[in-house]
C-alpha positions, 0 to 999 in steps of 0.5 A: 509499507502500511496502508492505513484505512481510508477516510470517508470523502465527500462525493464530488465529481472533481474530487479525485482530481483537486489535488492535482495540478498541471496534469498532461495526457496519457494513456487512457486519458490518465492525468500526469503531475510532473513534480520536479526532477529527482537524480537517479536512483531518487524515487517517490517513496509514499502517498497520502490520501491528502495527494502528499508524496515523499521520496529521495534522490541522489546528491553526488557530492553529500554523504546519503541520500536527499528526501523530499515532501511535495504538497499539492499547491505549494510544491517541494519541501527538502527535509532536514539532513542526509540519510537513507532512502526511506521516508513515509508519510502518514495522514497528517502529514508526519514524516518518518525519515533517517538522518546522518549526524555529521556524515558519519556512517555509523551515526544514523538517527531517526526523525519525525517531522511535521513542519517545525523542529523535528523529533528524534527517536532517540536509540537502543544503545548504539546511534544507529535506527532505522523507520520503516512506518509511521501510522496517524497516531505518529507512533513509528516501527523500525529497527535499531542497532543494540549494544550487541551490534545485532538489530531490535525492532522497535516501537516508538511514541511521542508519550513513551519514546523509543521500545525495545520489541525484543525477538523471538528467542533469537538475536535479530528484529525488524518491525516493517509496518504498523497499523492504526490499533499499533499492530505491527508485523515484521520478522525475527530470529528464533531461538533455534536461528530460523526466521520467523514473522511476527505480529506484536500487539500493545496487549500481547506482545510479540506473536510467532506466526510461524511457517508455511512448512519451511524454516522462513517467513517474513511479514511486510504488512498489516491491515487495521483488521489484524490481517497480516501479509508476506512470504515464507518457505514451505516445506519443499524449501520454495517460497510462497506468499501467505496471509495470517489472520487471528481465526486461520492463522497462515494461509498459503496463497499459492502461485500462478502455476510457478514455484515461487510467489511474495506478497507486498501488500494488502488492502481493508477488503483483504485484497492482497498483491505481490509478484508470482511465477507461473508455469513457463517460467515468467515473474507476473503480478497477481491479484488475491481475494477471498472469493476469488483466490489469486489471478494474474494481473498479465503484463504491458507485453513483456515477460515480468509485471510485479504489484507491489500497491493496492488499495480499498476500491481494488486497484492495483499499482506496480510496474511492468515491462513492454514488449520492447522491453521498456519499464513502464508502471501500471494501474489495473482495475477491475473491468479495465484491466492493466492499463500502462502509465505513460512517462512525461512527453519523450520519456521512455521509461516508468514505475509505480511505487504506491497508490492512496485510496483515491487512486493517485499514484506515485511513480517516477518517469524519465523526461525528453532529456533523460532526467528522473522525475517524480510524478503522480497519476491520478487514475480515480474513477469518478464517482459515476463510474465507482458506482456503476462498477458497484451495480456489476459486482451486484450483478456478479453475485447473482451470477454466482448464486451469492444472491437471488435476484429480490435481494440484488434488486434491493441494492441495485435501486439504491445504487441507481437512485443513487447515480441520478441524484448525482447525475442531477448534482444533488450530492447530499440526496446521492449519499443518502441512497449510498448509506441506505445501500450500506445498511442493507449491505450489512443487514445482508451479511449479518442473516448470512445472505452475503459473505463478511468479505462479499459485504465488506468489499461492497461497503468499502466502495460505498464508503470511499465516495461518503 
């Protein structure tokens, strides 16, 4: 789903780890929130920057599938009815789900929920609707059932109610993530029966953002630049993850040495992630940006790692295997690379299924008993850390020769005095010198000294701990 941009924070040290309560060791001293069991296959589904987590799990004698809100301090809240396993969250802790009406299969309505009597999204002719993302301003996407029994995305407000997007020529829509301008991206049919991606916008409607070559494409999710991210055939009939934007239109990632490759997410910076094949064979995560193009994020040992989060400091969420062969969920940051989420004590298997911009992550793990739990792992750096991390990439960009030395010394002065303002708990004085850094960030980018996305990468640091 949508990643919606981050909120500034404040920068306090023991921010990051507020929100989680109870936590327990695990690998590299990454904390561990047990939030209840959860029957298999249940599993979290979405997290806020608030720590909210949302998800499902089985109930074996109801018609569907439970969902669930967990609020750090207050525990667990079971939503309204059955349905299916779909349920986000945006930042004011409105939840979009499903609901089955009376048990009956066919009758499938679309709720939001923020606390009191939820809303229902109402249809496009037969009760049958399905959300796939809610953004803050509680506008939703999906797609629903029309009289002809085919599906439509759909847009949905407060104000308006449920929208028809219509399809790009052919029979079929589905919306699959909006953004906070009320972008969304999805695929349709074509008139000629190919499927295509599509960015759709309050001022223009739906855009065909075409192919890489092939008769496939499909967008899965948007950032709040208009940025959009997926896969899609190429000419030689194989599958290759893209991004679109408004100035280049849809450009092909590439892949790890492989055919095959897809993209899952993408962040503010324009950091995308996704799963690849390379040239032995092997199904590994990867890891795009601009500068640096597509890397492979390795694997916990095994043969197969796929990232399927990432968020605006870089780090990446997803799930791999051990040499073993056991599943396990993993963090990767840049200078630690892939760190392994251990499960609860005696557990013995893991996943990872999104991460906020805090650097909390929802999974799921199971327990000594071999029951399935949700959890969070909280794998923030602190805010000395985040900074020093900063002072690197500074130092990087000289090496490359993105920025002589006077103009790096700028920026590492301000980072530095930065760091003992902190070291010295004097957090108001630390901001400061982070915003002086953001200015001469963007001073840089607009003579032409940094890159848009260098400079973009480097505020959006600087911005998480403001």
């Amino acid at each position: 789903m949508s990643k919606r941009a981050s909120k500034p924070i404040l920068l306090i040290v023991a921010a990051a780890l507020l929100l989680v309560a109870q936590p327990v060791s695990s690998q590299d001293d990454i904390p561990i929130t047990d939030l209840g069991p959860i029957n298999a296959p249940g599993s979290p589904t979405d997290i806020n920057d608030q720590g909210q987590v949302v998800g499902y799990y089985d109930m074996p004698e109801a018609f569907g599938v439970a969902r669930f809100l967990w609020v750090p301090g207050k525990g667990r809240l079971d939503l309204p009815g059955t349905g299916r396993p779909l349920v986000y969250l945006n930042e004011r802790t409105q939840v979009t789900t499903n609901m089955y009406v009376e048990d009956d299969p066919y009758d499938l309505q679309a709720i939001v929920w923020d606390g009191g009597p939820p809303d229902t999204l109402g249809d496009l002719g037969v009760p049958y609707v399905i959300p796939y993302d809610i953004n803050d301003a509680k506008q939703v996407v999906g797609e629903a059932r029309t009289e002809t029994r085919w599906s439509h995305a759909f847009r949905w407000t407060a104000e308006a109610g449920i929208q028809d997007l219509g399809t790009l020529g052919g029979l079929r829509s589905s919306a699959l993530a909006i953004n906070n301008l009320g972008w969304i991206v999805g695929d349709s049919l074509t008139a000629n029966g190919e499927n295509h991606a599509f960015l759709w916008t309050p001022t223009g409607g739906m855009k065909d953002l075409g192919t890489l070559g092939g008769d496939y494409s499909r967008a899965v999710d948007v950032n709040e630049l208009g940025q959009g991210v997926g896969t899609s055939s190429t000419a030689s009939g194989v599958d290759h993850a893209f991004l679109w934007t408004s100035e280049g239109g849809m450009l092909d990632l590439g892949t790890l040495g492989g055919d095959f490759s897809r993209a899952s997410d993408i962040s503010e910076a324009g950091h995308v992630v996704g799963l690849s094949s390379n040239a032995s064979g092997e199904e590994h995560a990867f890891l795009w940006t601009p500068d640096g193009g597509m890397i492979d994020l390795g694997t916990l040992g095994g043969s197969w790692s796929d990232a399927v989060r990432v968020n605006n400091s870089g780090y990446v969420a997803g799930t791999s295997y051990l040499a073993t062969g056991a599943m396990r969920g993993f963090v990767w940051m840049q200078g630690k690379g892939m760190m392994e989420l251990v499960p609860l004590p005696g557990g013995t298997a893991s996943s990872a299924v999104d991460i906020n911009h805090k650097g909390q992550i929802a999974g799921w793990t199971n327990s000594d008993t071999g029951e399935r739990h949700a959890v969070i792992w909280s794998a923030a750096l602190s805010p000395e850390e985040q900074i020093e991390q900063m002072l690197e990439t500074v130092l990087q960009l000289v090496s490359d020769g993105a920025l002589n030395q006077g103009n790096a010394n700028a920026l590492t002065q301000k980072l530095e005095n930065a760091l003992k303002q902190l070291q010295a708990e004097n957090t108001t004085a630390a901001c400061s010198q982070l915003q002086a850094f953001v200015s001469q960030v963007e001073a840089y980018t607009k003579t032409g000294k940094l890159s848009q996305d260098q400079g973009n990468e480097l505020i959006d640091a600087a911005n998480s701990l403001m």
